[in-house]
N, C-alpha and C positions, 0 to 999 in steps of 0.2 A: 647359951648355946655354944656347943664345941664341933667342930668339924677337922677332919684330919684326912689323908690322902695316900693312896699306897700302891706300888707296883709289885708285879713279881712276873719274871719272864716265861712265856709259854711255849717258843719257839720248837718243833716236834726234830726230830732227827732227820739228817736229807735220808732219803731213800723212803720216807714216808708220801703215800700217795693223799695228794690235795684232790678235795670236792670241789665236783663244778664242773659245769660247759659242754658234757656229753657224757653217754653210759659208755661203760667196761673202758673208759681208755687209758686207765692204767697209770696216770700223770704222776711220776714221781716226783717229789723236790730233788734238785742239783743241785741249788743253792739257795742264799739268803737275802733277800733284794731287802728286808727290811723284819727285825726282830718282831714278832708274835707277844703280845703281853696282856696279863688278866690287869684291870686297873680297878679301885678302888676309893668311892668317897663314905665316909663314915661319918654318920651328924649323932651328936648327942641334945636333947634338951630334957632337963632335970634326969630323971630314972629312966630312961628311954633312947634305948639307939638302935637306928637304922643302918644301914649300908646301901648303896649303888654299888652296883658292879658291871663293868663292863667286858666283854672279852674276846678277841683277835680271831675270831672261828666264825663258821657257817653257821654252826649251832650245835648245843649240847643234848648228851642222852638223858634219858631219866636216871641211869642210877649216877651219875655224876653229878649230876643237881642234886638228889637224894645224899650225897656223899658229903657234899659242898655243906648243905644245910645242916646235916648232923655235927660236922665238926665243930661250927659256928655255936650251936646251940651247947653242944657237952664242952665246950674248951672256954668260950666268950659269955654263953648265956643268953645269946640272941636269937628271938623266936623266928622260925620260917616264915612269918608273916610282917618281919621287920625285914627282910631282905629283897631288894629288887634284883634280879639277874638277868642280863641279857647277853647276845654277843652281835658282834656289829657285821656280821653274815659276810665276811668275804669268801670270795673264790676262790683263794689264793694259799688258803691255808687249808690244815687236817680233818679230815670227815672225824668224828666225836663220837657220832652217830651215824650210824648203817643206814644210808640211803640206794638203794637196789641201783647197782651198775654206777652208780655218783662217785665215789670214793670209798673203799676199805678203810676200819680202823685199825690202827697200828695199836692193838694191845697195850704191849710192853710202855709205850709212850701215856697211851690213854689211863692207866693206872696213875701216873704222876701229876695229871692236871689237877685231879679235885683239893690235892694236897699248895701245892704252887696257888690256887686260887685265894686259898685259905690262906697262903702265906701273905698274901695282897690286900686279905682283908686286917688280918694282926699289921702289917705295918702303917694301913689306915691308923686301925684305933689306938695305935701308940703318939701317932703323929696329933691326934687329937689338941688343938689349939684352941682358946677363946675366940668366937665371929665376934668382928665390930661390924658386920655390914652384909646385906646381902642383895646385889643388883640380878636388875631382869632385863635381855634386851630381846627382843621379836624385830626381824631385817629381813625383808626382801629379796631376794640377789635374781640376777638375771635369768631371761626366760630360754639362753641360750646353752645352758649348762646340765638340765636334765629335760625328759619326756615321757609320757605315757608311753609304755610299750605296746600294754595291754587292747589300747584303743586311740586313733588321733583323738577321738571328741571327748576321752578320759578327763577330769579333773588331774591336777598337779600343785601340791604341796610346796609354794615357791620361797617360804618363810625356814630360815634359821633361827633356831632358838635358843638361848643361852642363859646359864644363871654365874654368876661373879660373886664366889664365898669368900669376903675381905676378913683375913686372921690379924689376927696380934701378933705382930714379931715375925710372921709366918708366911712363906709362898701364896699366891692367890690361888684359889682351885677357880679351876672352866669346865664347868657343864654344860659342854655342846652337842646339841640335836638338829639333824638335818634327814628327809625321809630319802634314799637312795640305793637300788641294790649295787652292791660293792664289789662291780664286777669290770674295773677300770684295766687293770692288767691286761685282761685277758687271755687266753689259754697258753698258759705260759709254767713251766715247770720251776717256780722261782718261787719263794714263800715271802708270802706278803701280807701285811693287814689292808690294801687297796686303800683310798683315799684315805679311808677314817683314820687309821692310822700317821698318813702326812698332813692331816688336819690338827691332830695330837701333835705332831714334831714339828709343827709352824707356830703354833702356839705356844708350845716351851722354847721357841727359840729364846722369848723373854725369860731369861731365866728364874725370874721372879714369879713363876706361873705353873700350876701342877695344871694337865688336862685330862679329860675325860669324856669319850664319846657314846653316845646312844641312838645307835638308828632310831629311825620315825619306821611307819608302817611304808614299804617299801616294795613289796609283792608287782604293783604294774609300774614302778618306777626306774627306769634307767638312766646311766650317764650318754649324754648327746656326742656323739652321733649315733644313728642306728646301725650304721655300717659298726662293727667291732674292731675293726684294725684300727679306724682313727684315733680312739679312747685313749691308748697309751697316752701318746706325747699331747693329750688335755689334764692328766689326772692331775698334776700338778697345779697348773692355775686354777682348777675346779677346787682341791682342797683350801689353794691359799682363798678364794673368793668367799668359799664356808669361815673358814678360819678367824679371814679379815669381818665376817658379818658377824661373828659371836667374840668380839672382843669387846669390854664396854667401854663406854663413852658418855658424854654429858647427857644423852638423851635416854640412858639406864634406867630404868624403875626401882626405885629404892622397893621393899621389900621387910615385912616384921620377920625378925628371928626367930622361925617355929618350923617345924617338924612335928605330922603325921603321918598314919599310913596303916596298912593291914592288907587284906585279900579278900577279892571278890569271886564266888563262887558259881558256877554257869554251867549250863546243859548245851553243848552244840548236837545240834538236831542233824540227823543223817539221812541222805537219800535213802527212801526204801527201794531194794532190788529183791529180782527172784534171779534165779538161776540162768534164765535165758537174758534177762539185763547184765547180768556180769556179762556172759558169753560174749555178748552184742557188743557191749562198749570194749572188749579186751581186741575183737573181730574188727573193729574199726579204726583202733589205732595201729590194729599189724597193717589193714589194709594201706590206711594214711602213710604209715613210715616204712613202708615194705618188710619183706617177711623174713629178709637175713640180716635185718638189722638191730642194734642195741634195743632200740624200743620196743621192738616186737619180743625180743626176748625179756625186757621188764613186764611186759604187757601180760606175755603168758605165765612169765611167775604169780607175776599179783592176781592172773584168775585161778590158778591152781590152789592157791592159800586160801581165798576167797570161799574157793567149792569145799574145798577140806574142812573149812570151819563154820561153814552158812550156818547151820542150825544155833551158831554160839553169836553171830551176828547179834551186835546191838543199836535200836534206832537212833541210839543219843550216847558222847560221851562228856563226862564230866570235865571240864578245866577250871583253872584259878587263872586271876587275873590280880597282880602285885599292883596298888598303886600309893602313891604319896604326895602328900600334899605340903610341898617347900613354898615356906612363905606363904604365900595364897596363891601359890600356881600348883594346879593339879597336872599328875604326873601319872600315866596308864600305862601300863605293860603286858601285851596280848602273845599269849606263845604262836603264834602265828606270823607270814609271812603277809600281810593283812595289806588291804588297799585304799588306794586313799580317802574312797567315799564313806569308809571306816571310819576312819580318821575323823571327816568333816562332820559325822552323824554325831560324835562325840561332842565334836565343839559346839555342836549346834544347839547338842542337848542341854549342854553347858553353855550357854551363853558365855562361852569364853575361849578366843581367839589362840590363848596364850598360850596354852594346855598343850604339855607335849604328850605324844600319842604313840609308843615304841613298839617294836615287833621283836619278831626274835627271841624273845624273853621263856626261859629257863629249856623245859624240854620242847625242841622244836617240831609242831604236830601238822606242819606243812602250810598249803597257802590257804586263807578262808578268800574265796572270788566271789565276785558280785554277782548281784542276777542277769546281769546284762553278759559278764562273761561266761557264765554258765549257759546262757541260750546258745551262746557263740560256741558253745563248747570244746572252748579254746586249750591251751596247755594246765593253765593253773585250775583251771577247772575239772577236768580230765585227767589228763596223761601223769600229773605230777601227784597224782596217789596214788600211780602205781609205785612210783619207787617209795614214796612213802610207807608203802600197803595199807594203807588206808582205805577206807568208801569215802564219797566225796558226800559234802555237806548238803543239805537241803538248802535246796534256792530261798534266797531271801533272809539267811541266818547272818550273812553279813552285815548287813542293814540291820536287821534286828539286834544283835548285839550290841554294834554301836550304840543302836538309841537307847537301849537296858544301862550299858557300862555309863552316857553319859546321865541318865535318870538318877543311878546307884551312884555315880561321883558326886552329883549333885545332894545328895541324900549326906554324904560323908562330911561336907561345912556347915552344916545346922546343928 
């Protein structure tokens, strides 16, 4: 088995507007609190390679993923279903993709990412190195550091996860997983990867160490406090306490040198609406957020698209879901901004604790909510397909998925 590691910087232009934290407000960068980068791990064993990739943004479009994946395959040879991609959902950086009032894409800029990603994946698989070792560590860290947003009585994902690829001659690579939305800056016109990224640059402090981050399912999970102002002056001890829980140590899980993986394919079930349910629910978020505000003007775009193309309405749409199996720890990646009872439905199906469980991953198709938040019909339930223009999921598809995705990962080690 070989594995090798790779950056290439993402960083957008200042005067490029960052997604995040309210509609139309127009948040340009002024500056650069901390460089943007697509990162890269690349495993080889025998005829067969994979890539991880991680990358510094809210989340990518479809034809940028489409773009990403073509070049990999006509230039490297590596199929679409060898490739995991995610981004680690910060606030702080480029909308990628059109989210209604969230952040405008900057074109000219957005043309060069699929290329630059590509560059992160070739300096992976050049770096390609012989593994002598490959450790696992699962750590706890404290209950003071993140929160359900979505609900006090929510479930919370309190476990860091980590894998330790020991090369020949070669940097260690850290694949660290922590589930969190990556919203620590806070509304601040300064381009930033938010924690994940100073998670990344605590871990290379050793210079002996390549890293690599991959949110967990993060949709009702935030960084503590719930007031926003405090967050700044915490992100830092929060990333080093991530940081310090995915470095390994004597109590590591050795781990066999193998690499699988492919894609799982699924129908997310849709609310049925008629025309006076759109009307209704567009009517009650102007009513909630008043009638001259951002939201009511997202609200009424997403029912005017809505009524324009009702008849092309469909009850179900198709997604993929990338996953791989390192060593014997299963690895999922849902394009969604998913929650944590997702998460747990997985492990549970899995009878295995260890199993990282990522969101975000390739084109981002907004939040899948639970059915409790869907009663509550709360934001991620509601209001955030409007800017997605999306129709919201059929209650109960959160749950269901999970228990599918973990039934079919279970099905993938036999």
């Amino acid at each position: 088995m070989q594995a090798g590691f790779g950056r290439e910087e993402i960083t957008p232009p200042l005067g490029t507007e960052l997604a995040g934290y309210g509609y139309y407000l127009e948040r340009r960068a002024t500056h650069v609190i901390d460089p943007l980068y697509a990162r890269a791990v690349a495993l080889k064993e025998g005829d067969d390679t994979f890539l991880i990739v991680s990358c510094d943004c809210l989340g990518l479009s479809r034809a940028l993923v489409r773009d990403v994946l073509n070049l990999l395959f006509r230039q490297n040879g590596i199929a679409p279903d060898h490739v995991m991609l995610v981004s680690v959902h910060t606030h702080t950086g480029p909308a990628l993709k059109y989210h209604e009032g969230c952040g405008a894409v900057n074109p000219e800029y957005a043309q060069t990412v699929a290329p630059r990603i590509h560059a992160a994946c070739q300096n992976a698989l050049r770096d390609l190195r012989s593994v002598v070792g490959i450790d696992y560590t699962i750590k706890r860290i404290g209950d003071e550091w993140v929160y359900n947003r979505a609900s006090n009585e929510g479930p919370v994902d309190r476990f860091a996860r980590s894998f330790h690829i020991k090369r020949d001659n070669a940097p260690l690579i850290v694949i660290a997983s922590y589930a969190c939305h990556a919203v620590s800056r806070g509304n601040r016109d300064g381009i930033s990867a938010d924690y994940p990224g100073e998670v990344c640059r605590i871990i290379e402090e050793d210079k002996n160490c390549r890293s690599i981050f991959l949110n967990g399912l993060c949709g009702d999970i935030d960084p503590y406090p719930p007031e926003k102002a405090g967050r700044q002056a915490r992100l830092a001890p929060f990333a080093k306490t991530v940081a310090e829980a995915c470095r390994a140590d004597a109590a590591a899980q050795s781990l066999p040198r193998s690499i699988t993986g492919g894609r799982i394919n699924i129908a997310l079930n849709l609310m049925p609406v008629t025309k006076s349910s759109l009307t209704e629910a567009a009517e009650a978020s102007i009513k909630a957020n008043g009638a001259d505000g951002g939201a009511a003007k997202v609200a009424s775009i997403w029912l005017s698209e809505m009524l324009a193309k009702f008849d092309k309405l469909e009850k179900s749409e198709p997604f993929s879901v990338s996953w791989l199996r390192l060593g014997n720890i299963p690895i999922i990646a849902l394009p969604f901004e998913g929650f944590t009872r997702t998460a747990e439905l997985i492990r549970e199906a899995l009878s295995d604790s260890r199993a990282l469980t990522l969101g975000c991953a390739e084109e981002i198709l907004g939040y899948l909510p639970t059915q409790d938040d869907i009663r509550r019909r709360a934001y991620a339930a509601l209001e955030s397909t409007f800017l997605y223009k999306r129709l919201p999921p059929l209650p109960g598809e959160a749950e269901r998925i999970g228990r599918l995705l973990g039934a079919m990962m279970t099905e993938t080690a036999k």
